[in-house]
N, C-alpha and C positions, 0 to 999 in steps of 0.2 A: 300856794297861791290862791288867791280870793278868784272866782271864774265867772262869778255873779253877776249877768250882764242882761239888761232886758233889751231888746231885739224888734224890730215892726219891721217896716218896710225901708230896704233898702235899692239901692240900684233899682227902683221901680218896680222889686220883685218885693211880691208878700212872703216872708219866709215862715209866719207867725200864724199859715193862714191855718195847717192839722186838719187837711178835710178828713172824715174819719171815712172809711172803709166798712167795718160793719161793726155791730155789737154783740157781745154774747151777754151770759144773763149777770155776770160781774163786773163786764168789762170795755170798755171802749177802745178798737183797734182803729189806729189813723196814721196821714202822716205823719212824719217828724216833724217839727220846731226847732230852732235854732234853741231856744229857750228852754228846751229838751235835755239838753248837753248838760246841764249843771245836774242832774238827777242821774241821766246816766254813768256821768263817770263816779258819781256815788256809788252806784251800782256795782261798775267793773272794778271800785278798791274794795268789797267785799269779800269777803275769806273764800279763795278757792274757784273766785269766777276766771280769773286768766288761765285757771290752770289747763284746758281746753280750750281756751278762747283768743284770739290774737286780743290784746289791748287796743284801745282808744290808741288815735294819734296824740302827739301834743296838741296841747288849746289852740292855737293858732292853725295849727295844720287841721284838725278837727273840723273847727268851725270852715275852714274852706271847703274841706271835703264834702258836709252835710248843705251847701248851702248848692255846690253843684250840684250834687244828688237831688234837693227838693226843687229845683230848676229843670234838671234833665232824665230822672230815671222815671218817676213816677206818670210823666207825661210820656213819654216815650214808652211803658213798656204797659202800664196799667198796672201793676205793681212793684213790689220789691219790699224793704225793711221795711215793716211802719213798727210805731209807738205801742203799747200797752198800755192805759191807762187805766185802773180802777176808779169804777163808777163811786162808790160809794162815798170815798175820799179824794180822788179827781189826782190822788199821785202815779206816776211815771214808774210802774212796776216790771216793766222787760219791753221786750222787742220781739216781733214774730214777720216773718216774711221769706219772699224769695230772689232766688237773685240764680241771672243768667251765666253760666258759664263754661270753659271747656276743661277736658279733662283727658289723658291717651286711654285711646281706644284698645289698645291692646296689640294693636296693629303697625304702631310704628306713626299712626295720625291721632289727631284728634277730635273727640266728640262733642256734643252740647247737652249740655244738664240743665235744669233748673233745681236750681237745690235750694230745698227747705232750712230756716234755719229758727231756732227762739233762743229765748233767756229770759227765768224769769227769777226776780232778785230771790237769794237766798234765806233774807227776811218773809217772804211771802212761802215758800216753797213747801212742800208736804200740805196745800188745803185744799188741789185740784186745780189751782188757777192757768199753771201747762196744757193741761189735758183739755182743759175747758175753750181754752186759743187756740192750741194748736189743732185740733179737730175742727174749730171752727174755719179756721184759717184752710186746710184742705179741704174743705168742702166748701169753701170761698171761691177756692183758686179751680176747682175741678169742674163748677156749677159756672164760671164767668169767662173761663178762656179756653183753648180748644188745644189740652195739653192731655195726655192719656198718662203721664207717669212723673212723677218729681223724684230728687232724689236727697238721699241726705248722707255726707260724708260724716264716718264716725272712726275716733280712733279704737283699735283692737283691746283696747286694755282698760275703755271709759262703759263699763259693764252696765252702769245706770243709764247710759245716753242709750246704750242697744238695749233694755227691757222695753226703754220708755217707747223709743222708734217701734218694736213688738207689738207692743200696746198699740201703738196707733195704725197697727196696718200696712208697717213696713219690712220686709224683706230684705235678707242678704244675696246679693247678686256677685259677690267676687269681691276683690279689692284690688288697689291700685296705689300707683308710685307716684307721689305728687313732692317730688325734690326731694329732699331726705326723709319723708314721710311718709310712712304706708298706711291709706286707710280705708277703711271695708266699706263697701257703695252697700246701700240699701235703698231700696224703692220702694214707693209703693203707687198703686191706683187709684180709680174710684169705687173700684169692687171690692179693693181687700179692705179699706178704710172702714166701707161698709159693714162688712162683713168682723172687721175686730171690735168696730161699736158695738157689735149685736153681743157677741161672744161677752164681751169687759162688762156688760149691766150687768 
């Protein structure tokens, strides 16, 4: 199905508006666009992107999900997903952000996380463009909001997502049962972040 659709203001709401967030030296992080969608799910039929990742909804179910999201999360929390954009050719190359949620404490209740998450297309991958976001992107979130620890949910057996999380200064702190799923928490700070920049030059 053709999903080709351009997008402006609807319901009195800008959805086109992409205020951007920050830049690094490749790249433009902002929020989403409705107009967005047609490049991501490019993205998500690339070989191997689902295979850790839940899928898009359908078109229909998408496009409503995204349009409550650029209405209510970004106003309300001061972040969450935004876009990836490369500067140099202004295309839609992944997604980096964070998002509120809980998870069992271990105790029989439950905790609250902010867990880190990216993707960056598989056509881009191996030139730095991950590492370049996502260290930007924590030192975004650590420098603008008064959060001491993020976390990022990884499966046990996704050996490249745990180097990478390494790399960036994140730790294993245990794992957990999230329905049929077990999967190993890592966190990290503003000091170990620090501290794996210095180490990675």
């Amino acid at each position: 199905m053709d999903t080709t659709v351009r997008f402006g203001e609807e319901d009195g709401f800008d959805y086109e508006a992409g205020t951007e967030t920050f830049r690094t030296r490749r790249c433009i992080v902002r929020q989403i666009r409705l107009s967005d969608l047609d490049a991501l799910y490019g993205i998500y039929a690339e070989p191997g992107v689902t295979d850790h990742l839940e899928d898009l909804y359908p078109w229909d179910e998408e496009v409503a999900y995204t349009k409550t999201y650029i209405k209510m999360i970004y106003g309300f929390y001061g972040y969450g997903m935004w876009i990836v954009e490369e500067k140099k050719t202004g295309d839609v190359i992944g997604r980096v952000g964070f998002d509120d949620r809980e998870i069992p404490d271990g105790n029989g209740g439950m905790r609250r996380i902010l867990e880190f998450g990216y993707l960056i297309s598989p056509k881009r991958q191996q030139k730095g463009f991950a590492t370049e976001v996502c260290r930007s992107a924590l030192r975004y979130l650590f420098r603008n909001f008064e959060e001491d620890v993020v976390t990022s949910l990884i499966e046990p057996d996704h050996d490249i997502s745990i180097r990478f999380a390494e790399k960036l200064g994140f730790s294993c702190k245990g794992d957990v049962d999230l329905g049929k799923k077990r999967m190993l928490v890592y966190e990290c700070t503003p000091e170990s972040i620090k501290s794996a920049q210095k180490s990675n030059k």
